[in-house]
Structures are given as structure tokens and as C-alpha cells.
C-alpha positions in Angstrom: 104.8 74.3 106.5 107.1 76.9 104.8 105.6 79.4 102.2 108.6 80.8 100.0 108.0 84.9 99.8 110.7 86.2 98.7 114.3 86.6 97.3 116.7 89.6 97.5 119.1 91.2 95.5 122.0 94.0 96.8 121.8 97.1 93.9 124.2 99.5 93.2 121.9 101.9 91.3 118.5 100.9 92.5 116.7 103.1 88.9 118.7 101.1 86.6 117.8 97.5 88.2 114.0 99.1 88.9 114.4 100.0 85.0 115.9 96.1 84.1 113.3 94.3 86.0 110.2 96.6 84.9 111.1 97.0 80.9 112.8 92.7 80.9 110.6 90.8 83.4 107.4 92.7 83.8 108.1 93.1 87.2 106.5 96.5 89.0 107.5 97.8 92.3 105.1 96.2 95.2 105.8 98.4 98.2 109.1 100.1 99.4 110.2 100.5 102.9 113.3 103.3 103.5 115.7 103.7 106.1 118.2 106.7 107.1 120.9 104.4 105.4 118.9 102.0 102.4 115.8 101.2 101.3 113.9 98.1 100.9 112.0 97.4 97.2 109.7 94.4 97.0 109.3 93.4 93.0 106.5 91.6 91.9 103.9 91.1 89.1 100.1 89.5 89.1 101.6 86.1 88.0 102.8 85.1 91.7 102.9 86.5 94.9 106.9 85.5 95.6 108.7 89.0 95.6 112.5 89.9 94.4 113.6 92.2 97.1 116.1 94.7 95.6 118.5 96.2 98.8 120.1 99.6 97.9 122.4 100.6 100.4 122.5 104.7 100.2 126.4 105.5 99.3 127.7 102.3 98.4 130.6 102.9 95.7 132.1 99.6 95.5 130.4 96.8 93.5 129.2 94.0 95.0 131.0 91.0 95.3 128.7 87.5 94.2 131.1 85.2 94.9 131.1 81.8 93.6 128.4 80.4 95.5 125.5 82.2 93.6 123.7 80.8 91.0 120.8 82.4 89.6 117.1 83.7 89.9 114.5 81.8 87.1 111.7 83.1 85.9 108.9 81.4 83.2 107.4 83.6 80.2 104.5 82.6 78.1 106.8 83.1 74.7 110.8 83.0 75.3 111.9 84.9 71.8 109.8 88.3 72.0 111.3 88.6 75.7 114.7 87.7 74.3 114.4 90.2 71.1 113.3 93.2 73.8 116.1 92.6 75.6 118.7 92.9 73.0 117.0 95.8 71.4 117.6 97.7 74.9 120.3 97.2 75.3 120.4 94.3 78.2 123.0 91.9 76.2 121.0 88.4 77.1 122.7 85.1 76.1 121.8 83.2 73.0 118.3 81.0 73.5 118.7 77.4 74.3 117.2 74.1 74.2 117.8 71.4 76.7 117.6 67.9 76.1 117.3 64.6 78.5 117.7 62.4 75.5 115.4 63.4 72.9 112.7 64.8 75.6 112.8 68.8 75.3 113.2 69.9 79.2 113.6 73.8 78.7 114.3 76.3 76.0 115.9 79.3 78.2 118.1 82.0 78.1 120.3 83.7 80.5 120.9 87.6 81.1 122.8 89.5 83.6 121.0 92.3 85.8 122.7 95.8 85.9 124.5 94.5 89.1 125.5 91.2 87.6 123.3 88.6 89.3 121.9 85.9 86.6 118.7 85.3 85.6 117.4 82.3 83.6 114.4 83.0 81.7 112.8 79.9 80.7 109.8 79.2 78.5 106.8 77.7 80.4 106.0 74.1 79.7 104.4 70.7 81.3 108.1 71.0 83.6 108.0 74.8 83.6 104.6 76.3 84.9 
């Protein structure tokens, strides 16, 4: 059996995305492993042990291409409109909240918001579909 551990990321400026995920998702840097040429930070908070791996290549003056193949990284958060209002007040630009509907059954209420580097994350209000 397969345990899921964790997902990474390619930064450009690895203190604004450590700023980003600390100050938008409560994530706190784990451990870091560095290289002569990059270094290796593992994300994380006390709610799971699945890590976001940011990968900052030292020198790297081009941004990153995502292509059209990526979609996005999801998180759940107890209450979706404080994490929403923090993140417009710094600054972060997230997408207006939404609600989702299969019929009349409420699936999610979400957002979306771009990291420094571009890559989406859906932030999604925990529920009976959401834990």
C-alpha cells in the first residue's frame, strides 16, 4: 500500500513563497535539506503529516513554466472567509468565495489564490465531503 507524503513546488524566490504559505495556509517549515546548487523545504502544519516541498533552484532568473497540465494543490480550513479576508488584506489577490452545487446539495464553498510563483491553490471549507 501507498502512503501519499508529499507534493512539490519549483520557487523562484523561496522567502516570498516561505512568507505565502506561513502568513495564507499556516504552513511552517518542517526540515530543509541544501545542496551546492538548491535547496529542498518540506512545508507542513500539525493538521497532516503530507508535506508541500518547495524546490529553489540557487540562480534561476527565468520563471517557471506550468504548462497546461497543472491543476492545483487543495487545502481544507475550519472557516473559509477569515482565511479569504487575510489574504486580501496582504496583499495575496485570492478569487472571490464560492459555492458549489450538485443540484441543490452544497458540495464546497472554496476559493482559489495564486502562490508568488503562480501555482493554484484551492482553499476549501471543511465539511461531511471535505475533512
Amino acid at each position: 500500500m501507498a502512503k501519499l507524503i508529499h507534493s512539490m513546488v519549483r520557487v523562484m524566490d523561496l522567502q516570498k513563497s516561505l512568507a505565502f504559505y506561513h502568513d495564507v495556509l499556516a504552513l511552517g517549515e518542517r526540515r530543509r535539506i541544501e545542496f551546492d546548487d538548491f535547496s529542498l523545504v518540506y512545508l507542513g502544519n500539525e493538521e497532516a503529516e503530507f508535506e508541500l516541498e518547495l524546490t529553489w533552484n540557487h540562480g534561476t532568473g527565468q520563471p517557471y513554466e506550468l504548462g497546461n497540465g497543472y491543476g492545483h494543490i487543495a487545502v481544507v480550513v475550519d472557516d473559509l472567509a477569515p482565511v479569504h479576508a487575510k489574504a486580501q488584506a496582504l496583499g495575496y489577490q485570492p478569487k472571490e468565495m464560492k459555492s458549489f452545487y450538485n443540484g441543490d446539495t452544497l458540495v464546497a464553498r472554496f476559493f482559489f489564490i495564486a502562490d508568488p510563483d503562480g501555482y493554484q491553490i484551492e482553499v476549501i471549507e471543511r465539511s461531511e465531503t471535505f475533512k
